[in-house]
C-alpha atoms as a printed R data frame, in Angstrom:
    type eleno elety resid chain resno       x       y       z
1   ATOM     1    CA   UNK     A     1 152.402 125.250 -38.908
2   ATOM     2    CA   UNK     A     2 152.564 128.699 -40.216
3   ATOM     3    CA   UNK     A     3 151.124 131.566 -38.758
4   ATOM     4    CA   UNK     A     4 150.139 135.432 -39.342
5   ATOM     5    CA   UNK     A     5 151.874 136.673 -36.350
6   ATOM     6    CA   UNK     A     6 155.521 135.914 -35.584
7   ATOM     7    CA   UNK     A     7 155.751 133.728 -32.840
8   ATOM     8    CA   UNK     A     8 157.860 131.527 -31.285
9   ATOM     9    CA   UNK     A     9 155.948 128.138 -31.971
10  ATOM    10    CA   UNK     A    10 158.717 125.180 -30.676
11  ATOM    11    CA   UNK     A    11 161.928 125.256 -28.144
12  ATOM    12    CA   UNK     A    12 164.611 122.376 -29.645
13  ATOM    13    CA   UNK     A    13 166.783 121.377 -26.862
14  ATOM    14    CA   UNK     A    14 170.035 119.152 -26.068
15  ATOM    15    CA   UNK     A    15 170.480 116.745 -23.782
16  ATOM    16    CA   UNK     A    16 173.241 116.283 -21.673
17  ATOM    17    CA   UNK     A    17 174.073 119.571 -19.534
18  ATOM    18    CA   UNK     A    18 170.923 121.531 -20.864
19  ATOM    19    CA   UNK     A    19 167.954 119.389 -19.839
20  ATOM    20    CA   UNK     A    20 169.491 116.211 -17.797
21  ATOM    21    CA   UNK     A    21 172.707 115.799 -16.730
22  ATOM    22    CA   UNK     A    22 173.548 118.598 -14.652
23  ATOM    23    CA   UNK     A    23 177.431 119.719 -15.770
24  ATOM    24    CA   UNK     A    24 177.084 117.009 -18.657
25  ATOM    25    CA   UNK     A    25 179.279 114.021 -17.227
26  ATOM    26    CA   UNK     A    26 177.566 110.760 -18.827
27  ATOM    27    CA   UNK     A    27 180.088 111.243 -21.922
28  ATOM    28    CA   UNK     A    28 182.826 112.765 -20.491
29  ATOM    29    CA   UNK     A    29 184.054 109.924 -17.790
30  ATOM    30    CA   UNK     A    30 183.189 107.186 -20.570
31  ATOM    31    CA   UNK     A    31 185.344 109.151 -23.136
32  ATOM    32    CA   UNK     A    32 188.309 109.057 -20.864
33  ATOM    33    CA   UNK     A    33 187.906 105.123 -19.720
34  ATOM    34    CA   UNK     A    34 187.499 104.536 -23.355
35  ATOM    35    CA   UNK     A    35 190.592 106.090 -24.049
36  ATOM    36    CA   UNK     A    36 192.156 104.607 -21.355
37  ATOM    37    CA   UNK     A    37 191.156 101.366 -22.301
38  ATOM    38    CA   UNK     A    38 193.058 101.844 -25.792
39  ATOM    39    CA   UNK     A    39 196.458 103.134 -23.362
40  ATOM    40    CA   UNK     A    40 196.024 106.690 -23.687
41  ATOM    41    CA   UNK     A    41 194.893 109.046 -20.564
42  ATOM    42    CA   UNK     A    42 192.915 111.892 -21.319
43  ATOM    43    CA   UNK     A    43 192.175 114.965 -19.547
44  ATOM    44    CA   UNK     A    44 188.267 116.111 -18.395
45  ATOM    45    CA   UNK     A    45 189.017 119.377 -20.048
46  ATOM    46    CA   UNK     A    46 190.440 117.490 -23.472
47  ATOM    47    CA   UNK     A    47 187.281 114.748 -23.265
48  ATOM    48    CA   UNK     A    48 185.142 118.029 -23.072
49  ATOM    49    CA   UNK     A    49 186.926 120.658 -25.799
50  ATOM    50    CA   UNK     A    50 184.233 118.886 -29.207
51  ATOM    51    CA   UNK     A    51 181.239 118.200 -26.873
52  ATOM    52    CA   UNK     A    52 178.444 118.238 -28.571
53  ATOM    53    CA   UNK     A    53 179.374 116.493 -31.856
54  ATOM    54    CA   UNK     A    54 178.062 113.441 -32.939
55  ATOM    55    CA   UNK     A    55 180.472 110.978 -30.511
56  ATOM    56    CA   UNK     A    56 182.237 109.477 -33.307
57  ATOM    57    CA   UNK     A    57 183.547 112.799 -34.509
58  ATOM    58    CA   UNK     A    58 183.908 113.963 -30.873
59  ATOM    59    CA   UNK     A    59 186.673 110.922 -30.305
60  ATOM    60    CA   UNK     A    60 188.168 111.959 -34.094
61  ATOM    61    CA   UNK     A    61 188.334 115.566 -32.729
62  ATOM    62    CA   UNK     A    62 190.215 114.154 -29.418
63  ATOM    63    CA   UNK     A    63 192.410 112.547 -30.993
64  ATOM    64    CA   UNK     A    64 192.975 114.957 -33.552
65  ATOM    65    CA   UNK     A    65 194.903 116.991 -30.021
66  ATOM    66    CA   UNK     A    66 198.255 117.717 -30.805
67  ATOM    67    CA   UNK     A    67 198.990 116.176 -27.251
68  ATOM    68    CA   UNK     A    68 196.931 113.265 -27.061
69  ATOM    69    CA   UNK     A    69 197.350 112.344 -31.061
70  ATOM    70    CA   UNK     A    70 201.408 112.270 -29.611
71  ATOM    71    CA   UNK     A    71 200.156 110.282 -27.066
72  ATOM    72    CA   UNK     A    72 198.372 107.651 -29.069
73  ATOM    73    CA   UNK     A    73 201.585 107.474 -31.205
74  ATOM    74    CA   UNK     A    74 203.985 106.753 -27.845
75  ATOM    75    CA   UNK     A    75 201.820 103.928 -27.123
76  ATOM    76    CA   UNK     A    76 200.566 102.767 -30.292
77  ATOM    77    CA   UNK     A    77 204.077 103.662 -33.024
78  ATOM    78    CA   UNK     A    78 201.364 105.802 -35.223
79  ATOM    79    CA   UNK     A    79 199.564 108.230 -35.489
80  ATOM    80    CA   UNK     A    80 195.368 107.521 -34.819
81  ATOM    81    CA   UNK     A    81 193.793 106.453 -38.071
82  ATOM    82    CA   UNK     A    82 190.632 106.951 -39.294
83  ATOM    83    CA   UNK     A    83 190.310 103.012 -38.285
84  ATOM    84    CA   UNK     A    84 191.680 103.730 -34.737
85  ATOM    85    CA   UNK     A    85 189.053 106.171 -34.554
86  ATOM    86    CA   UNK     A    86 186.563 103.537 -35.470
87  ATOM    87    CA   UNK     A    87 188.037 101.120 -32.922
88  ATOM    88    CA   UNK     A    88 187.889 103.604 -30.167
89  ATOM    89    CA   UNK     A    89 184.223 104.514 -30.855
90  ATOM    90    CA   UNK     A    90 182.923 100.692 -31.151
91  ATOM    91    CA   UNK     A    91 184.471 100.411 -27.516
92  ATOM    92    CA   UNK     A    92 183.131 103.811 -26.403
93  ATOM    93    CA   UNK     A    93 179.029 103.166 -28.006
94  ATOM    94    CA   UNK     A    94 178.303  99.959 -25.499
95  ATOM    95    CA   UNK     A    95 180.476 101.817 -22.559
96  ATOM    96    CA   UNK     A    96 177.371 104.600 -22.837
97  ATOM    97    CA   UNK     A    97 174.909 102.599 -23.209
98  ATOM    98    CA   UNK     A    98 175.327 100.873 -20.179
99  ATOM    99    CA   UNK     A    99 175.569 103.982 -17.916
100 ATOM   100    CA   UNK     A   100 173.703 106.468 -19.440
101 ATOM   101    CA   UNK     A   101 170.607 105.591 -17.570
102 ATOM   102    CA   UNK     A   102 171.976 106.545 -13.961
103 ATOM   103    CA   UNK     A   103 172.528 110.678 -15.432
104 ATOM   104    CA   UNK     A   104 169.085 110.987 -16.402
105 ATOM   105    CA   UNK     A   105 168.000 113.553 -13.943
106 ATOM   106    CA   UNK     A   106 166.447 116.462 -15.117
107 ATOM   107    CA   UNK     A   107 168.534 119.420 -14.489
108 ATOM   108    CA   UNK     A   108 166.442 121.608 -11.474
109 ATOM   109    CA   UNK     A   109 164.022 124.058 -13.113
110 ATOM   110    CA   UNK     A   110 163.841 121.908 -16.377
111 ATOM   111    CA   UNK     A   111 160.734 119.841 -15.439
112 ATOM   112    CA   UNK     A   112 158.180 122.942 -14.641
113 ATOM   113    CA   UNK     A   113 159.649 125.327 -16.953
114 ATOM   114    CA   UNK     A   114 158.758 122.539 -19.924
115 ATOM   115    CA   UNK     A   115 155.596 122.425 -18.602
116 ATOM   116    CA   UNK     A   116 155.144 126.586 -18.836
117 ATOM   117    CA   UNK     A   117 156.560 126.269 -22.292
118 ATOM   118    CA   UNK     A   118 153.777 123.366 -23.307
119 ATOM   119    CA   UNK     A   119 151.122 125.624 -21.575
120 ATOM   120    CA   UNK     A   120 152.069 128.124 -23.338
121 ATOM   121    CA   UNK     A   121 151.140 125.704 -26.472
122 ATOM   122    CA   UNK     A   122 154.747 125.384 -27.607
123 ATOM   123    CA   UNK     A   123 156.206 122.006 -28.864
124 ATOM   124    CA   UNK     A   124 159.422 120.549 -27.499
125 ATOM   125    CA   UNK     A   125 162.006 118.966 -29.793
126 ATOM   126    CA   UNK     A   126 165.583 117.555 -28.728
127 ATOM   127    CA   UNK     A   127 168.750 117.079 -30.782
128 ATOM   128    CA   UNK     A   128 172.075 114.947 -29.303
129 ATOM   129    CA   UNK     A   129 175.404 113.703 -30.078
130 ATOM   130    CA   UNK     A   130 173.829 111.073 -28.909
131 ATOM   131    CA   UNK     A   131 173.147 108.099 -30.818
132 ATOM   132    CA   UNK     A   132 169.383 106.494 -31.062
133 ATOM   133    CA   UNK     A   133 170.255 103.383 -29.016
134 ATOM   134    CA   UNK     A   134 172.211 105.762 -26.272
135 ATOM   135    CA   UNK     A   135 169.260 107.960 -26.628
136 ATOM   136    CA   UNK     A   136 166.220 105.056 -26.561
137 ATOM   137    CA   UNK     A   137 167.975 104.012 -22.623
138 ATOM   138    CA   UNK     A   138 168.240 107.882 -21.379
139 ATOM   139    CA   UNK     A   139 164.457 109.190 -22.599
140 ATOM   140    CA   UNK     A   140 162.389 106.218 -20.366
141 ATOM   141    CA   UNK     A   141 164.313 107.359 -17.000
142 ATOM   142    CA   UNK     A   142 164.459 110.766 -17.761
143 ATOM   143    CA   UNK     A   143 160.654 110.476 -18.538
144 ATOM   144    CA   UNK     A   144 159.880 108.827 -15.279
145 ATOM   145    CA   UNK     A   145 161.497 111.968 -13.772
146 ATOM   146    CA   UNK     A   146 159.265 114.257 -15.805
147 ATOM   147    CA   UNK     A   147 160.847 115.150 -18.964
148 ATOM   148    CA   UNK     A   148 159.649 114.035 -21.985
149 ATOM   149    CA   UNK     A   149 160.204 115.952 -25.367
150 ATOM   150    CA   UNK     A   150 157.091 115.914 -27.828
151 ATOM   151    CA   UNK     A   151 160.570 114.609 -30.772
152 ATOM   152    CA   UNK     A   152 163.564 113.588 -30.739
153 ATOM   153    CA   UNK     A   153 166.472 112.639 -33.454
154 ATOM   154    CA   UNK     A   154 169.878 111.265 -32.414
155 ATOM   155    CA   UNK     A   155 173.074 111.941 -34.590
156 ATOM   156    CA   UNK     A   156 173.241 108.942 -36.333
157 ATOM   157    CA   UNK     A   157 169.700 109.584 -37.255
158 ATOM   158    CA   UNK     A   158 170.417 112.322 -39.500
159 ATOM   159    CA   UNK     A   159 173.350 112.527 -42.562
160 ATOM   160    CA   UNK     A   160 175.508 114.454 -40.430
161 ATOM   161    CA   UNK     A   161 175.486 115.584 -36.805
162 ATOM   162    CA   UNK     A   162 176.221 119.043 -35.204
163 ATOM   163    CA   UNK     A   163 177.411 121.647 -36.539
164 ATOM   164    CA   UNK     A   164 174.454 120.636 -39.351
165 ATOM   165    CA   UNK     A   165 171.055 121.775 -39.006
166 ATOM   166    CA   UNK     A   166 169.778 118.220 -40.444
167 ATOM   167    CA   UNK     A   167 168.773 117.252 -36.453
168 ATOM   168    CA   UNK     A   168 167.043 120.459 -36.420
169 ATOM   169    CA   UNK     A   169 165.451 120.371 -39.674
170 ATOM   170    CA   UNK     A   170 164.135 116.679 -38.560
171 ATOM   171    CA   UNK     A   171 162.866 118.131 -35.496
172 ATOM   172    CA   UNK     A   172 160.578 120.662 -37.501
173 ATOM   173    CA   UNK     A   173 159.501 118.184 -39.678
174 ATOM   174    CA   UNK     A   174 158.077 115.761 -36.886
175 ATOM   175    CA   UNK     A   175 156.532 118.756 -34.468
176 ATOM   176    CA   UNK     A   176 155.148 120.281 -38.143
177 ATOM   177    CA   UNK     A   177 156.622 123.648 -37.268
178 ATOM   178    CA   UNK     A   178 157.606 126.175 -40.399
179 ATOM   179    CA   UNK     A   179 159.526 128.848 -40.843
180 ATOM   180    CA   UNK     A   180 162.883 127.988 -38.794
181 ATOM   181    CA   UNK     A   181 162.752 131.475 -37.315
182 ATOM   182    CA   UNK     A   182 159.965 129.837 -35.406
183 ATOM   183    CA   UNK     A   183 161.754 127.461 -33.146
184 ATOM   184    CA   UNK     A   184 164.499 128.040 -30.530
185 ATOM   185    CA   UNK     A   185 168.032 125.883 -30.191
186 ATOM   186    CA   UNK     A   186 168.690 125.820 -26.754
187 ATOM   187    CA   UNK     A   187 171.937 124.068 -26.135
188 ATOM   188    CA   UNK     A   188 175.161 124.693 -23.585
189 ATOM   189    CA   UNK     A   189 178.115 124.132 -26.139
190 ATOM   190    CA   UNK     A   190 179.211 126.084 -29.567
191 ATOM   191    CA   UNK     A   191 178.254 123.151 -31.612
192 ATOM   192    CA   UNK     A   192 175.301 123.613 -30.482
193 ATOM   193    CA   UNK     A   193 174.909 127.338 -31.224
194 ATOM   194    CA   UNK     A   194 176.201 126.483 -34.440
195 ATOM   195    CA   UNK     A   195 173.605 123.876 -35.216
196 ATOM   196    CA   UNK     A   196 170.708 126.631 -34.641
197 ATOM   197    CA   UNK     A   197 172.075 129.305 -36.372
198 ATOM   198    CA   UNK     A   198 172.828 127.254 -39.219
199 ATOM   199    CA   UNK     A   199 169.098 125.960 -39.162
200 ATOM   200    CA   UNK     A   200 168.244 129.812 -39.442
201 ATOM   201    CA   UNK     A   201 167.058 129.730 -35.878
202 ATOM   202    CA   UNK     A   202 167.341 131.600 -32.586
203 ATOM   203    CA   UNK     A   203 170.145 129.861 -30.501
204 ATOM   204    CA   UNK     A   204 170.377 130.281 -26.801
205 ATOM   205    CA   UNK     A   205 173.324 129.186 -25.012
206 ATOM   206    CA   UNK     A   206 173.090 127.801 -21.330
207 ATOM   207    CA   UNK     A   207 175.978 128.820 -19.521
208 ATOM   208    CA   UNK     A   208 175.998 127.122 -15.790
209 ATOM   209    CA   UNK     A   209 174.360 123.925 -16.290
210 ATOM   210    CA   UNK     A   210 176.661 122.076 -19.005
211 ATOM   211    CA   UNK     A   211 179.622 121.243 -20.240
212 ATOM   212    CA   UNK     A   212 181.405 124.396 -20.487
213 ATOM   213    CA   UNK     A   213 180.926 124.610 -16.710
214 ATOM   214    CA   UNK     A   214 181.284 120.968 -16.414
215 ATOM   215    CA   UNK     A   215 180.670 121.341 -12.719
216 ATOM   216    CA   UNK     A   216 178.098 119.316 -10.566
217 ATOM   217    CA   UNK     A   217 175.128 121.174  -8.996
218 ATOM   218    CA   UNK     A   218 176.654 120.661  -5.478
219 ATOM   219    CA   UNK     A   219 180.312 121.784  -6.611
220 ATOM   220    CA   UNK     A   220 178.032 125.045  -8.143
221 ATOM   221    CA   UNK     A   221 176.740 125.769  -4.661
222 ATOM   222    CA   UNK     A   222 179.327 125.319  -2.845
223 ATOM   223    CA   UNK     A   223 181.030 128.423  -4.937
224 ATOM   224    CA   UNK     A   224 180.590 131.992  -3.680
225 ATOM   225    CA   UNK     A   225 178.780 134.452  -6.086
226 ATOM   226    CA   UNK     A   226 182.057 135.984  -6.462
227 ATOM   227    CA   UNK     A   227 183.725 132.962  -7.862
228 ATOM   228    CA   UNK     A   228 181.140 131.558  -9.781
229 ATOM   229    CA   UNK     A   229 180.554 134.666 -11.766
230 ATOM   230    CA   UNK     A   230 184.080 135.337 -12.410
231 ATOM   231    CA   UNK     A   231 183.824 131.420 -13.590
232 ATOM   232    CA   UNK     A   232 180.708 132.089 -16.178
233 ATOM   233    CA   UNK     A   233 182.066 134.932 -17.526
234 ATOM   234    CA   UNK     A   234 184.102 133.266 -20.401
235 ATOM   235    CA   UNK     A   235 181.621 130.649 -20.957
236 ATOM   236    CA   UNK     A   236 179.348 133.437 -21.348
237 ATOM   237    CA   UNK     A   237 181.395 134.816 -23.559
238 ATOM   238    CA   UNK     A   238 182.505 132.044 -25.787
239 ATOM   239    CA   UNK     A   239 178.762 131.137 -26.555
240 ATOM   240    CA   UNK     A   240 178.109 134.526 -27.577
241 ATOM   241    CA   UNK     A   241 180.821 134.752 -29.574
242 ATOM   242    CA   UNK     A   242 179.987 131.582 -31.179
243 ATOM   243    CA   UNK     A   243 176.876 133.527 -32.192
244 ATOM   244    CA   UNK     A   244 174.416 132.891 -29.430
245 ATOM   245    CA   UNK     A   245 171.385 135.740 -29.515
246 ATOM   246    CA   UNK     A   246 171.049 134.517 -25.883
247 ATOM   247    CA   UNK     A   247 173.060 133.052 -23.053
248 ATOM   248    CA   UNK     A   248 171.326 132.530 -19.570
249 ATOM   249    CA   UNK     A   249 172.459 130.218 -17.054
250 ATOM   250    CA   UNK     A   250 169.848 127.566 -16.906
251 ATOM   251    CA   UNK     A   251 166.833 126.362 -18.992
252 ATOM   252    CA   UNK     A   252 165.299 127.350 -16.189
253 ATOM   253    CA   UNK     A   253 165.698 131.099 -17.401
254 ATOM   254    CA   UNK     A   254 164.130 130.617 -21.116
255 ATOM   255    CA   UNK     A   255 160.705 131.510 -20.832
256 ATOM   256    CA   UNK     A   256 160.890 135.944 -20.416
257 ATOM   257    CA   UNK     A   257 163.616 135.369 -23.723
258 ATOM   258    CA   UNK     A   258 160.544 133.879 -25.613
259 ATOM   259    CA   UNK     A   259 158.880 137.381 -25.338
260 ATOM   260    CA   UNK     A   260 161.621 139.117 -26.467
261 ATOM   261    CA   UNK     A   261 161.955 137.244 -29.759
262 ATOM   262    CA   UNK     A   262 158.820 137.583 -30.609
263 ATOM   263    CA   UNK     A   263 158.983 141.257 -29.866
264 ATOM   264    CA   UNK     A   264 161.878 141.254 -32.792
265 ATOM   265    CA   UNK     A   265 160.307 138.861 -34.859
266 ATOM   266    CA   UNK     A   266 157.493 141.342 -34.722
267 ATOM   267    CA   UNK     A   267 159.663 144.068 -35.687
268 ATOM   268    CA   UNK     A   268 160.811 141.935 -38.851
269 ATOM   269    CA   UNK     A   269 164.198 140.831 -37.597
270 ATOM   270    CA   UNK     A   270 165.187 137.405 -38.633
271 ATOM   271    CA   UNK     A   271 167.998 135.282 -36.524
């Protein structure tokens, strides 16, 4: 609802490598068996360059790779079609679905600080590339582990998926939250900066956690501070310059940034 004083009234998050998921791997190994089972080998780093896309346009955006789109043509004698990416995806949708479930753990930190933010008497909203039946057998075992968003819409929920607010816009209708300058996109890829900012909302980009990392916790701590900074640096840098007003590391460090926008929101600045 509305309200006289500017304040931050509802947090929108993603999934995989912001809230479960730690270094978002659920759809990056199915991407590349799903490729492979089609002939082509992919790269981690090419499965992970659209992440955050609705899945069929991620695999249209792999594919769209000058080297694997050459790839696809060795093996195939064309180049992908819109109907190869169609083929790919059908094999790719059950492929989740069947192991999402085991990379439901909430990333460390994510559990208690939802609970602050809910104290605090904010509502939680989630947006995915994700589709509804990928998302329907990740939110029970990530709920059994604690996490459990007061909405959720999947991609193929809405007309389009990220970089379109529609997700977003669905979220604020369901948590009855108005204006957009009232909620938060946190997320830990561009598309998903892009989906807040073009919902006219604060975006926060997560940094160490997700797929621009695309490390696992224990491969994180097993870096020196040396290393891993020089690591974030560029990721830090690529989600501001995708137009982040925040990047932190981890959800974990949201809650003093929620102070701060309301301190500009105060001041009459808009996202």
């Amino acid at each position: 609802m509305a309200s006289s004083k500017p304040q931050v009234r509802g947090i929108i998050f993603d999934w995989a490598g912001t809230t479960v998921d730690y270094g978002c791997f659920a759809p990056t190994m199915v991407f590349v068996e799903g490729f492979r089972a089609h002939g082509v080998e992919i790269t981690l780093a090419e499965a992970r360059t659209p992440m955050g896309l609705h899945k069929r346009d991620h695999i249209a955006a792999v594919l769209a790779l000058p080297r694997v789109r050459d790839a696809w043509a060795a093996v195939h004698g064309a180049a992908p079609t819109d109907a190869d990416v169609q083929h790919v995806y059908d094999d790719f949708a059950p492929r989740q679905i069947a192991v999402i479930a085991q990379y439901a753990t909430p990333i460390p930190g994510v559990v208690e600080t939802v609970a602050a933010l809910q104290a605090r008497g904010l509502k939680i909203g989630s947006t995915t590339g994700y589709t509804r039946a990928m998302l329907d057998a990740l939110m029970p075992v990530a709920a059994a582990q604690g996490y459990e968003p007061d909405a959720s819409v999947a991609a193929d929920e809405a007309p389009a998926g990220r970089p379109a607010p529609w997700m977003a816009f669905m979220n604020a209708m369901k948590l009855n939250i108005y204006p957009m300058t009232a909620l938060v996109k946190v997320g830990d890829t561009p598309a998903d900066i892009a989906e807040g900012l073009n919902a006219g909302m604060w975006a926060v980009g997560i940094a160490k956690t997700g797929n621009e990392l695309g490390m696992t916790a224990a491969e994180v701590d097993a870096l020196d501070a040396a290393d891993l900074r020089a690591r974030l640096a560029p990721i830090y840098q690529r989600l501001s310059q995708a137009g982040a007003h925040y990047v932190i590391d981890s959800v974990a460090d949201l809650p003093p940034l929620l102070d701060d926008i309301e301190r500009r929101l105060a001041a009459g600045e808009k996202p």
